[in-house]
Every structure is written in structure tokens, then in C-alpha cells.
The first five atom37 places (N, CA, C, CB, O) and aatype in JSON, in Angstrom:
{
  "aatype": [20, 20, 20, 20, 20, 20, 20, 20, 20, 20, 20, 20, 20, 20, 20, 20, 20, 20, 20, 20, 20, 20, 20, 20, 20, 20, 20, 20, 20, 20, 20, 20, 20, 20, 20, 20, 20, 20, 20, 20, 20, 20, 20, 20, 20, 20, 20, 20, 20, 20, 20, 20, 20, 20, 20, 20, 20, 20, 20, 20, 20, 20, 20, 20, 20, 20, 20, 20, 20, 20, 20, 20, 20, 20, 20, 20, 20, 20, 20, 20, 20, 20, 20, 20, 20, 20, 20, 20, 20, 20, 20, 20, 20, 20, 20, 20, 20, 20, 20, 20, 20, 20, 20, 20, 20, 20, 20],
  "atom_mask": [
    [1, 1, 1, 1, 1],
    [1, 1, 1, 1, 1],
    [1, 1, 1, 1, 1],
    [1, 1, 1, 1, 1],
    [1, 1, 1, 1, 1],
    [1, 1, 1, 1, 1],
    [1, 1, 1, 1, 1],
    [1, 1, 1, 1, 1],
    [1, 1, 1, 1, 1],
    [1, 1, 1, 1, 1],
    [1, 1, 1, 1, 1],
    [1, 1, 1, 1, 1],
    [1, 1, 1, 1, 1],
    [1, 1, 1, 1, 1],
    [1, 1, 1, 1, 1],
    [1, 1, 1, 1, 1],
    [1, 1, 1, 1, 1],
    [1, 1, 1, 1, 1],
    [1, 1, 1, 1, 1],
    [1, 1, 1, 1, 1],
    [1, 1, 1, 1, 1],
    [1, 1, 1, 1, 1],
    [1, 1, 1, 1, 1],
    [1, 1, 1, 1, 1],
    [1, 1, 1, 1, 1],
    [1, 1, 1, 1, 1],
    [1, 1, 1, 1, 1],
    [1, 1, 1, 1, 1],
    [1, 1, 1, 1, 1],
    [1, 1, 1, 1, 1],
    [1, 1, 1, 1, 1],
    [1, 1, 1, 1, 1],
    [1, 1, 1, 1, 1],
    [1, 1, 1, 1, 1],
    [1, 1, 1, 1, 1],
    [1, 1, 1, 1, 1],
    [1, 1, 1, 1, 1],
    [1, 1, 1, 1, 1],
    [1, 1, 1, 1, 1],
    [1, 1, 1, 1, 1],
    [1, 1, 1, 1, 1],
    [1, 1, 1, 1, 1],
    [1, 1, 1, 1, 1],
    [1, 1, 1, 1, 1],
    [1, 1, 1, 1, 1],
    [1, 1, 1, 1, 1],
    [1, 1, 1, 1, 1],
    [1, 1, 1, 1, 1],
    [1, 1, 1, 1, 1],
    [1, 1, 1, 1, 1],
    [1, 1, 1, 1, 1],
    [1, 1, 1, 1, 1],
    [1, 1, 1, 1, 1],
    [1, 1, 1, 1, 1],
    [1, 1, 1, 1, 1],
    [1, 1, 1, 1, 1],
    [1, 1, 1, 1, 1],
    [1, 1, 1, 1, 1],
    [1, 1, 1, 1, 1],
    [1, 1, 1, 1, 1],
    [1, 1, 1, 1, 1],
    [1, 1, 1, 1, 1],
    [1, 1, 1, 1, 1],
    [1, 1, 1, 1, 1],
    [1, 1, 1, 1, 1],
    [1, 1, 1, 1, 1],
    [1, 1, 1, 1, 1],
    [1, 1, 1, 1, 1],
    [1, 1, 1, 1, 1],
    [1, 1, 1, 1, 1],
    [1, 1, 1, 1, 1],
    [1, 1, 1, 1, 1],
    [1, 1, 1, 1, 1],
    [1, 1, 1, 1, 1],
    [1, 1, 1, 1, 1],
    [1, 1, 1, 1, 1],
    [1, 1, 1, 1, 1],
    [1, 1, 1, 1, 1],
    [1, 1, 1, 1, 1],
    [1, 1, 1, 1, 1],
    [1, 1, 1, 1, 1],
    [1, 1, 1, 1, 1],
    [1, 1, 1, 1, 1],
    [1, 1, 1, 1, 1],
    [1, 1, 1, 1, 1],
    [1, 1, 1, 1, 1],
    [1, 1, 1, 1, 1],
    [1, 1, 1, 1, 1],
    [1, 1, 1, 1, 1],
    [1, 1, 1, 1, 1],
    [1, 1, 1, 1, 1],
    [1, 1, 1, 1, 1],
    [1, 1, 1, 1, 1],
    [1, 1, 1, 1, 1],
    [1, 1, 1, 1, 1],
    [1, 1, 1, 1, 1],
    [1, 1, 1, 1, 1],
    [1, 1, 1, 1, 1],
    [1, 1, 1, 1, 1],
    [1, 1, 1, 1, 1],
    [1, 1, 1, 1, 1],
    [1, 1, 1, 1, 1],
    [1, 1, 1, 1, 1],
    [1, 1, 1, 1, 1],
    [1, 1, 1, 1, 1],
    [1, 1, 1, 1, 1],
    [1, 1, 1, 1, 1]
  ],
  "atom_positions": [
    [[-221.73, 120.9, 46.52], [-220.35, 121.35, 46.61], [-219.7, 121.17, 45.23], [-219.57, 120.57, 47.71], [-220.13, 120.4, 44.39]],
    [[-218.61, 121.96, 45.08], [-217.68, 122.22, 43.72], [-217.36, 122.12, 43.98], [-217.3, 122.81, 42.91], [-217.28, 122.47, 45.16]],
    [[-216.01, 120.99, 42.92], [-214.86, 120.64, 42.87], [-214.29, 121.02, 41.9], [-214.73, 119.61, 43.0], [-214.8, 121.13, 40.78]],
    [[-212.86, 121.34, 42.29], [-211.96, 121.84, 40.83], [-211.37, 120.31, 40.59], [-210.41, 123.33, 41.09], [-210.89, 119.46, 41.33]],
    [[-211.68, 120.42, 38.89], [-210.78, 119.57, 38.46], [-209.41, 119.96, 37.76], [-211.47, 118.85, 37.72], [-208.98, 121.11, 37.68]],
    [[-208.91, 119.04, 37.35], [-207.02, 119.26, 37.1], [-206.91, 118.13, 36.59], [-205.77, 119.45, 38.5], [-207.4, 117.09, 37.01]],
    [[-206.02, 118.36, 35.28], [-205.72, 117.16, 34.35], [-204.25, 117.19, 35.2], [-205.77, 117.4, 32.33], [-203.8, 118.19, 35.77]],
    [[-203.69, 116.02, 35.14], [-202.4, 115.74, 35.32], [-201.93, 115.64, 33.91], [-202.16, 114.53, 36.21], [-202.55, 115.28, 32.9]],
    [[-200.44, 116.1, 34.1], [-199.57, 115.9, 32.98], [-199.73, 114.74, 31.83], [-198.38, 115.75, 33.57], [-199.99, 115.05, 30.67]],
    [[-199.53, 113.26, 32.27], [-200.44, 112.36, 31.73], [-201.69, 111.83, 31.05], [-200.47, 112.1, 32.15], [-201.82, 110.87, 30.3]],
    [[-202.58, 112.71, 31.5], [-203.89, 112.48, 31.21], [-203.62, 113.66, 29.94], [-205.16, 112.73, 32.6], [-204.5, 113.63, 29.07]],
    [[-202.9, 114.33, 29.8], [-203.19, 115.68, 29.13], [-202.51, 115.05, 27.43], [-202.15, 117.35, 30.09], [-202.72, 115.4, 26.27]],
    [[-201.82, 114.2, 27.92], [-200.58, 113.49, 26.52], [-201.89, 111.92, 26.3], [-197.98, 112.69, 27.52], [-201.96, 111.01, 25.47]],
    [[-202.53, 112.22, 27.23], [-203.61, 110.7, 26.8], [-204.74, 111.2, 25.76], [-204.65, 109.94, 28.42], [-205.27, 110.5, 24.9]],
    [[-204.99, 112.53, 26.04], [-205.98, 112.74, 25.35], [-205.48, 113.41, 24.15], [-206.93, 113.4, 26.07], [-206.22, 113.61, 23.19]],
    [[-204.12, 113.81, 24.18], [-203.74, 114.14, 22.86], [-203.81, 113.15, 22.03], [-202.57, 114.63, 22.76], [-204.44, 113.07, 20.97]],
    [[-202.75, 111.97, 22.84], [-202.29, 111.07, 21.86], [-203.93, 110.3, 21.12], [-201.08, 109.83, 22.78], [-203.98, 109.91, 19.95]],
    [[-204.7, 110.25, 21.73], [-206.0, 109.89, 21.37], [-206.95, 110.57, 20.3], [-206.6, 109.93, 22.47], [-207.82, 110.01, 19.64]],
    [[-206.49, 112.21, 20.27], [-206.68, 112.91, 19.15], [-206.17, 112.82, 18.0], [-206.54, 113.81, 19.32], [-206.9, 112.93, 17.02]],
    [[-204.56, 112.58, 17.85], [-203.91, 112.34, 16.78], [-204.13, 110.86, 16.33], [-202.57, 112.69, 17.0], [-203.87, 110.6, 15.15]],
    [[-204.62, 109.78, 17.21], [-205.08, 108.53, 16.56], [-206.02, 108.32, 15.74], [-205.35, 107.79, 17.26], [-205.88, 107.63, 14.74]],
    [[-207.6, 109.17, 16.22], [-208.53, 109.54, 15.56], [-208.55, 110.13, 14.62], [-209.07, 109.93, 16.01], [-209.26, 109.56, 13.79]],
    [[-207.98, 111.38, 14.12], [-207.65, 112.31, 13.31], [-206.69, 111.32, 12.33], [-206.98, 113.65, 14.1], [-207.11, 111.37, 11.17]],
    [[-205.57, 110.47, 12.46], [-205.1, 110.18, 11.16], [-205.76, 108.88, 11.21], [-203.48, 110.24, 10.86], [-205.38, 108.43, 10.13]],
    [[-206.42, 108.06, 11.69], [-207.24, 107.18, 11.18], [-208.89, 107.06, 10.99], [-206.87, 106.34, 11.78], [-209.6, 106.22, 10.45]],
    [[-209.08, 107.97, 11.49], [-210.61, 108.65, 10.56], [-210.43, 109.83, 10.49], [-212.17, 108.56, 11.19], [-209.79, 110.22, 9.52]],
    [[-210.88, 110.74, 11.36], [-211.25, 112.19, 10.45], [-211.13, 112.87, 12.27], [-213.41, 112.3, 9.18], [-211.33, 112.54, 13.44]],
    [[-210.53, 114.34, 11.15], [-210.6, 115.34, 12.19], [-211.42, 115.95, 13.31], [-210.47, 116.03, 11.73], [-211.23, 116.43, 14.43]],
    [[-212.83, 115.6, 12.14], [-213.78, 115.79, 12.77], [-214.39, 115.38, 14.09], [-214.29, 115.61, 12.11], [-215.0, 116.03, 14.94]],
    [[-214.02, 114.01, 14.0], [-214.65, 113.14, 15.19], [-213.49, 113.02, 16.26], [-215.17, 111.52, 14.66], [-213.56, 112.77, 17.46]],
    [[-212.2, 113.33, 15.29], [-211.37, 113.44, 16.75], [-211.72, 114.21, 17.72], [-210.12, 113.84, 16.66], [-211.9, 113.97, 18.92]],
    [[-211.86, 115.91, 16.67], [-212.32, 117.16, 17.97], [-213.33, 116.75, 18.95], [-213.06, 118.59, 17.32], [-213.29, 116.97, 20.17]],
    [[-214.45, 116.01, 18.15], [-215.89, 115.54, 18.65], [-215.58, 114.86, 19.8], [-216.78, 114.6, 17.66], [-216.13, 115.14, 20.86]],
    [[-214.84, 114.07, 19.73], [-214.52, 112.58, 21.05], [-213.44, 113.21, 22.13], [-213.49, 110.77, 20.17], [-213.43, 112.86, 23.31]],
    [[-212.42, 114.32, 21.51], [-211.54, 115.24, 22.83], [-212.62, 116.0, 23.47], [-210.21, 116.51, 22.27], [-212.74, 115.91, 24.69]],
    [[-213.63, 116.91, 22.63], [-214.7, 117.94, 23.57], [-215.24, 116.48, 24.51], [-216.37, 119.04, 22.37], [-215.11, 116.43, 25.73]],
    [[-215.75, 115.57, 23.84], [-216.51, 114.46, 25.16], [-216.24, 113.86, 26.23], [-216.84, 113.46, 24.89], [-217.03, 113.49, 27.1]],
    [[-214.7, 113.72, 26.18], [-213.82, 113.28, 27.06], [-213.55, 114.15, 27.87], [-212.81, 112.83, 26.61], [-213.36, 113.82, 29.04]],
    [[-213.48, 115.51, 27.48], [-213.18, 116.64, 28.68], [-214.11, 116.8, 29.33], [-212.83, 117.95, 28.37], [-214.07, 116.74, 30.56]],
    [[-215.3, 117.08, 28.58], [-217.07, 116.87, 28.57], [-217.02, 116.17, 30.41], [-217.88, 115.22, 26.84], [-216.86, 116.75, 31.48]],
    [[-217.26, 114.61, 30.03], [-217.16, 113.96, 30.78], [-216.51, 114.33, 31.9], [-216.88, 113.18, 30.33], [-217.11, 114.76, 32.88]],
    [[-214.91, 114.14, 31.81], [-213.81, 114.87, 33.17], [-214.48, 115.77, 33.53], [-212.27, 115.56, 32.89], [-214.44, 115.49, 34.73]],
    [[-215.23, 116.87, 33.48], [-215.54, 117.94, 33.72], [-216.51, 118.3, 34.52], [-215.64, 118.36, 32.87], [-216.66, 119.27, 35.27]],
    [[-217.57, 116.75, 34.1], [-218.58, 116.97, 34.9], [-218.55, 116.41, 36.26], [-219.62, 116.59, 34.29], [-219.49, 116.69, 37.01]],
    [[-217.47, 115.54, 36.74], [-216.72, 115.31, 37.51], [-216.41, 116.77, 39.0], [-215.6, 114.9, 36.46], [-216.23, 116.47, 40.18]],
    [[-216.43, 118.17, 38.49], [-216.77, 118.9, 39.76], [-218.24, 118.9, 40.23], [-216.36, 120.3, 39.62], [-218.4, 119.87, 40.97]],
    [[-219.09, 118.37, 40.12], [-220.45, 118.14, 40.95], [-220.79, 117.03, 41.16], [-221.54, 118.6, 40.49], [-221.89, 117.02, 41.71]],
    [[-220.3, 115.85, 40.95], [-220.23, 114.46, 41.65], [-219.92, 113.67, 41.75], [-220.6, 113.98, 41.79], [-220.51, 112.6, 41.9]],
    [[-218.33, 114.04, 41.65], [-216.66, 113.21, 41.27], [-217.02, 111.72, 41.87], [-214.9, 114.04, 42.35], [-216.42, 110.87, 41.21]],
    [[-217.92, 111.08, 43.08], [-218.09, 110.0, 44.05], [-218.52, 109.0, 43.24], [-219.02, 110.25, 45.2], [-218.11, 107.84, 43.25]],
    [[-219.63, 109.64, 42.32], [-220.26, 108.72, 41.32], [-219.81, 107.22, 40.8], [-220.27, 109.46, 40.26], [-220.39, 106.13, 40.78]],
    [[-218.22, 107.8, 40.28], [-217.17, 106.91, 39.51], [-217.14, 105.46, 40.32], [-215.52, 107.7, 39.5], [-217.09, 105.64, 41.54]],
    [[-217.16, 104.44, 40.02], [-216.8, 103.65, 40.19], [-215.05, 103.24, 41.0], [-217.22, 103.42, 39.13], [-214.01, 103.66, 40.49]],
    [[-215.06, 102.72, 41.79], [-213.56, 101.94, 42.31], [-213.19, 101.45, 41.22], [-213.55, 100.68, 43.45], [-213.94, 100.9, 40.41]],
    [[-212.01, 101.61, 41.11], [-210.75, 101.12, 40.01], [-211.02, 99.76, 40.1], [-208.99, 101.48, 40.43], [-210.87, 99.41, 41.27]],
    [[-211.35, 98.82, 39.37], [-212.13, 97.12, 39.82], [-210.49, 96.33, 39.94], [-213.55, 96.11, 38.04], [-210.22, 95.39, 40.69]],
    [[-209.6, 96.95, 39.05], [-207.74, 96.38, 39.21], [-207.5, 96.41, 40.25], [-206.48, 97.14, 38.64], [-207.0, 95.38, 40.7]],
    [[-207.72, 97.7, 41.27], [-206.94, 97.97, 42.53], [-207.96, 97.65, 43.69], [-206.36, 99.56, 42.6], [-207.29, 97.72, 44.73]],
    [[-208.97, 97.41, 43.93], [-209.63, 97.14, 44.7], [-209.81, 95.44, 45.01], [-210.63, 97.85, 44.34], [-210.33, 94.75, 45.89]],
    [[-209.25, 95.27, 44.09], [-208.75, 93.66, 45.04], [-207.91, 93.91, 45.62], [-208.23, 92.3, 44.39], [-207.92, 93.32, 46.7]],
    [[-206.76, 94.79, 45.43], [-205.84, 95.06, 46.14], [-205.45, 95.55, 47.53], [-205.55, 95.52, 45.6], [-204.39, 95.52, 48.16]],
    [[-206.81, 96.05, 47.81], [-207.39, 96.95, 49.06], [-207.14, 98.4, 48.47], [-206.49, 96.69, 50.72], [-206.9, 99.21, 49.37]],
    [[-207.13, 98.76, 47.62], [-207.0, 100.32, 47.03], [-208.16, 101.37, 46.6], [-206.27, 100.21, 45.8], [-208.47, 101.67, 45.45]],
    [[-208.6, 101.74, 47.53], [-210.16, 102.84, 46.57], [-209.5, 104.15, 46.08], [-211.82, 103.57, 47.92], [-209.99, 104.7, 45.09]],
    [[-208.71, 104.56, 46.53], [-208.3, 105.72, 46.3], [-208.64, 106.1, 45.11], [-207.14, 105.85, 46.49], [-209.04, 107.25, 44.98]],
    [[-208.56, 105.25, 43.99], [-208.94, 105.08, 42.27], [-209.92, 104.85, 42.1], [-208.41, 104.18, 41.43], [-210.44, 103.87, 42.62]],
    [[-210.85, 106.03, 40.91], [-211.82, 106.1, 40.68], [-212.07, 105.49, 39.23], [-212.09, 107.24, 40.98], [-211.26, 104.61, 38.93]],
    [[-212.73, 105.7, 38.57], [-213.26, 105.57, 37.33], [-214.58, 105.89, 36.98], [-213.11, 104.48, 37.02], [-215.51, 105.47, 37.66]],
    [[-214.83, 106.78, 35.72], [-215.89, 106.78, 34.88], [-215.4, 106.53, 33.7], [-216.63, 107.88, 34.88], [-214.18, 106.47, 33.57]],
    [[-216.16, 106.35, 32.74], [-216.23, 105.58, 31.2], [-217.24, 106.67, 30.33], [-217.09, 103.69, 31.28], [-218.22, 107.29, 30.73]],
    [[-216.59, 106.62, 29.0], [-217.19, 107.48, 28.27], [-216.56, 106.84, 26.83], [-216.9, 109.09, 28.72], [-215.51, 107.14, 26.25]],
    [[-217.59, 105.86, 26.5], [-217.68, 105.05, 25.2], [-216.52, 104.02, 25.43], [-217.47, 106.02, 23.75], [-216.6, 103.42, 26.5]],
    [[-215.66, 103.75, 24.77], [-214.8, 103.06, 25.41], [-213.63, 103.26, 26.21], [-214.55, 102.53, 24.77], [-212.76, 102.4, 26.35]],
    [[-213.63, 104.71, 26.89], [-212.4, 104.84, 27.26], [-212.52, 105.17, 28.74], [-211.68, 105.81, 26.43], [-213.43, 105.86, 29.2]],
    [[-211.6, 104.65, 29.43], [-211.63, 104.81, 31.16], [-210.7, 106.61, 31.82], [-210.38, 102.98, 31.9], [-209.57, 107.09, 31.7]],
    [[-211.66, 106.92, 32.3], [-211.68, 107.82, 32.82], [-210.94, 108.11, 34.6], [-212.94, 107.95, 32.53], [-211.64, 108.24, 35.61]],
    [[-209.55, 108.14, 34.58], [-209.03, 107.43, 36.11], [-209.09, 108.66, 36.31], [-207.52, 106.47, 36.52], [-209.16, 109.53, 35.45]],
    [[-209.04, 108.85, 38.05], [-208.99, 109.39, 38.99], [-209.19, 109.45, 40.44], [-209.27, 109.82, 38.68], [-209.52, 108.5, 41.15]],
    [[-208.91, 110.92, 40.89], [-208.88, 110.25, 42.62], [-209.4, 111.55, 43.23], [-207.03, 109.7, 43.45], [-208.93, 112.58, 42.74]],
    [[-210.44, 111.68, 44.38], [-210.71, 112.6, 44.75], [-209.82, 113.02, 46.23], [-212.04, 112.46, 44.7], [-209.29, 112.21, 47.0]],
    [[-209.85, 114.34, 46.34], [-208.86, 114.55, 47.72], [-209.41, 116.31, 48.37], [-206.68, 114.54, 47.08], [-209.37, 117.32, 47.67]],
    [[-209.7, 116.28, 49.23], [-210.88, 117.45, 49.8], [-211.76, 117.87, 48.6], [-210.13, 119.0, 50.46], [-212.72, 117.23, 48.17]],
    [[-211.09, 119.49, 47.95], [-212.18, 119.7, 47.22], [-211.66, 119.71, 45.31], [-212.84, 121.25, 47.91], [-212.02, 120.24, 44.25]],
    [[-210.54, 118.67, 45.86], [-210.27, 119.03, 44.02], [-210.04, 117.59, 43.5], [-208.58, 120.19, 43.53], [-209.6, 116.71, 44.25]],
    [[-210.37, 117.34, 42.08], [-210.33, 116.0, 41.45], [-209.25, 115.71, 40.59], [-211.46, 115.77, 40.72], [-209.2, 116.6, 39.74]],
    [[-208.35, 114.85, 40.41], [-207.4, 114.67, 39.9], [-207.29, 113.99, 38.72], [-206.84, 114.33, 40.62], [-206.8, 112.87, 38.92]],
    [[-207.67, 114.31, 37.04], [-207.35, 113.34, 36.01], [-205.88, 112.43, 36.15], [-207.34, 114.19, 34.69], [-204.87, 113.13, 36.3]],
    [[-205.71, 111.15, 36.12], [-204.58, 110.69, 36.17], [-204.22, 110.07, 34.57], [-204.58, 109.7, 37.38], [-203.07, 109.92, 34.17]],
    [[-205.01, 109.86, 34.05], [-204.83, 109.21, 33.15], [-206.45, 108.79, 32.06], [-204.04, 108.09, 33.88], [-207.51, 108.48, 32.61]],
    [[-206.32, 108.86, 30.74], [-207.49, 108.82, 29.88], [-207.39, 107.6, 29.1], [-207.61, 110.03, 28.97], [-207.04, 107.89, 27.96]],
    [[-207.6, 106.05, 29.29], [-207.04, 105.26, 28.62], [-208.2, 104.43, 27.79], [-206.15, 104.53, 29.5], [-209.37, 104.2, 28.09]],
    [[-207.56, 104.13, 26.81], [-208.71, 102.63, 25.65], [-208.84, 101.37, 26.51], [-207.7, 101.79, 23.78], [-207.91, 100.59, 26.72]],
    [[-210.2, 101.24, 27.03], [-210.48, 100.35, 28.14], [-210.75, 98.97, 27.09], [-211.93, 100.93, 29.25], [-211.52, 98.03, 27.27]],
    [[-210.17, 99.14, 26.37], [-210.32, 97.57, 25.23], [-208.67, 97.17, 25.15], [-211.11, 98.0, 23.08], [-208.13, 96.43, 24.32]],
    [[-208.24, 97.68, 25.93], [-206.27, 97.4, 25.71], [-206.57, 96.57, 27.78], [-204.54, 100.03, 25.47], [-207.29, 96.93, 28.71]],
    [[-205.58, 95.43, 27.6], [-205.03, 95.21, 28.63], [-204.41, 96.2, 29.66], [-204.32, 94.5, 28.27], [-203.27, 96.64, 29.54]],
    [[-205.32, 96.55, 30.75], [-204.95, 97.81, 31.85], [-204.12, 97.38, 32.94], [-206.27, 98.46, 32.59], [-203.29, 98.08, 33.52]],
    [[-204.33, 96.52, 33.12], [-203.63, 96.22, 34.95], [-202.41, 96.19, 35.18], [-203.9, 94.85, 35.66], [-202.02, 96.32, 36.34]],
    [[-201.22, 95.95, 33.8], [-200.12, 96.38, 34.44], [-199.87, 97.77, 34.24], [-199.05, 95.65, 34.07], [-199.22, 98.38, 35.1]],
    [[-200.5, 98.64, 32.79], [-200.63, 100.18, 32.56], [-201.04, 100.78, 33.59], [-201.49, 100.6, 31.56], [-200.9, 102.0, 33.59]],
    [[-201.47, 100.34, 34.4], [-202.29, 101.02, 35.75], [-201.14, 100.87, 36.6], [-203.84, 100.19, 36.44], [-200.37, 101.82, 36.7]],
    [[-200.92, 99.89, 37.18], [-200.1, 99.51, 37.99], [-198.4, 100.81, 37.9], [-199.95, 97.74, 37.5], [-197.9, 101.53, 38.76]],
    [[-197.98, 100.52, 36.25], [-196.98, 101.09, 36.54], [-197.3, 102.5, 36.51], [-195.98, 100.69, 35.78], [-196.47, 103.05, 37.22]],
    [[-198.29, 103.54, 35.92], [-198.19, 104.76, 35.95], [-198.93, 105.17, 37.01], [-198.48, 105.31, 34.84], [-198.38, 106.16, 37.49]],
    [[-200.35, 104.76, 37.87], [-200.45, 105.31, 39.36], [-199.77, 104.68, 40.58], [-201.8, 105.3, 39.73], [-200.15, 105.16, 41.64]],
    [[-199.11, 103.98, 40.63], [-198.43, 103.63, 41.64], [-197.05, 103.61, 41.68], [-198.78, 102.64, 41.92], [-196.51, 102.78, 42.41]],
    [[-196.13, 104.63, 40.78], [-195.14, 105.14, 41.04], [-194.76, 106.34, 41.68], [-194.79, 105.09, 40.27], [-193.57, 106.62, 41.81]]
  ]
}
């Protein structure tokens, strides 16, 4: 089965802002390189979105709804719902997450 995926608004300013970090502190090059991988990744997400891991923050919480995959260091959130997958957010899994999580999927 196929799934459509869909960046949310958020995820879409995560992976920018992640381009313009790369790009003025190394090179253009590897920014483009690391945005194609990251979409890369999200993408491959319509043939076996399940894969991802439980959000390990919210699942103490009793929460699966939150997924995760990883692609070098960066966390890959989301949530599956019939047949379409939801980017919520693209974040640097080396930064303190659990209240960043907290306040932008659970508002």
C-alpha cells in the first residue's frame, strides 16, 4: 500500500531553516545535499511509514501516535492516519527535544 506524504507547515520552515544553517556555515553544496536527504528519507516514508520508531518522549506518556525516523543526526517526526503521513516537524536530535516536542505537537 501507498501512502501520500505531506510536509506540514513546520516541518517545511525546519528544513529550510536547516538549509540556510548549512549553507552559511559550510557550503551550499552540502546544504542542497542534506535538504535532497532529508526529503529523501520523508519520502520514503509512503511504503513503510510503520517502520519509524515511537516518539521515546511521548511514549512514557502513553502517546504512540508519534513516530520517528532519523537520518544522520536529525529526527524525522511524524504520525500516520489511514492512508496519508504527516511531516510534523524536522529537528537536530543533538539539541534538547522534550519540551520542543511537547510545545509544537501537542498544541
Amino acid at each position: 500500500m501507498t501512502y501520500q506524504v505531506n510536509f506540514r507547515d513546520d516541518a517545511e520552515k525546519d528544513l529550510l531553516s536547516i538549509y540556510r544553517y548549512i549553507a552559511t556555515t559550510d557550503s551550499l553544496p552540502k546544504a542542497e545535499k542534506l535538504l535532497l536527504q532529508l526529503k529523501r528519507s520523508s519520502l520514503s516514508l509512503e511504503n513503510s511509514p510503520l517502520r519509524g520508531r515511537i516518539l521515546p518522549e511521548f511514549q512514557s506518556l502513553g502517546n504512540s501516535h508519534y513516530r520517528e525516523i532519523i537520518y544522520k543526526a536529525y529526527r524525522i517526526i511524524y504520525t500516520v492516519q489511514d492512508k496519508n503521513v504527516e511531516i510534523f516537524c524536522v529537528l537536530d536530535g543533538r539539541r534538547e527535544l522534550q519540551y520542543l516536542l511537547q510545545q509544537r505537537l501537542l498544541r
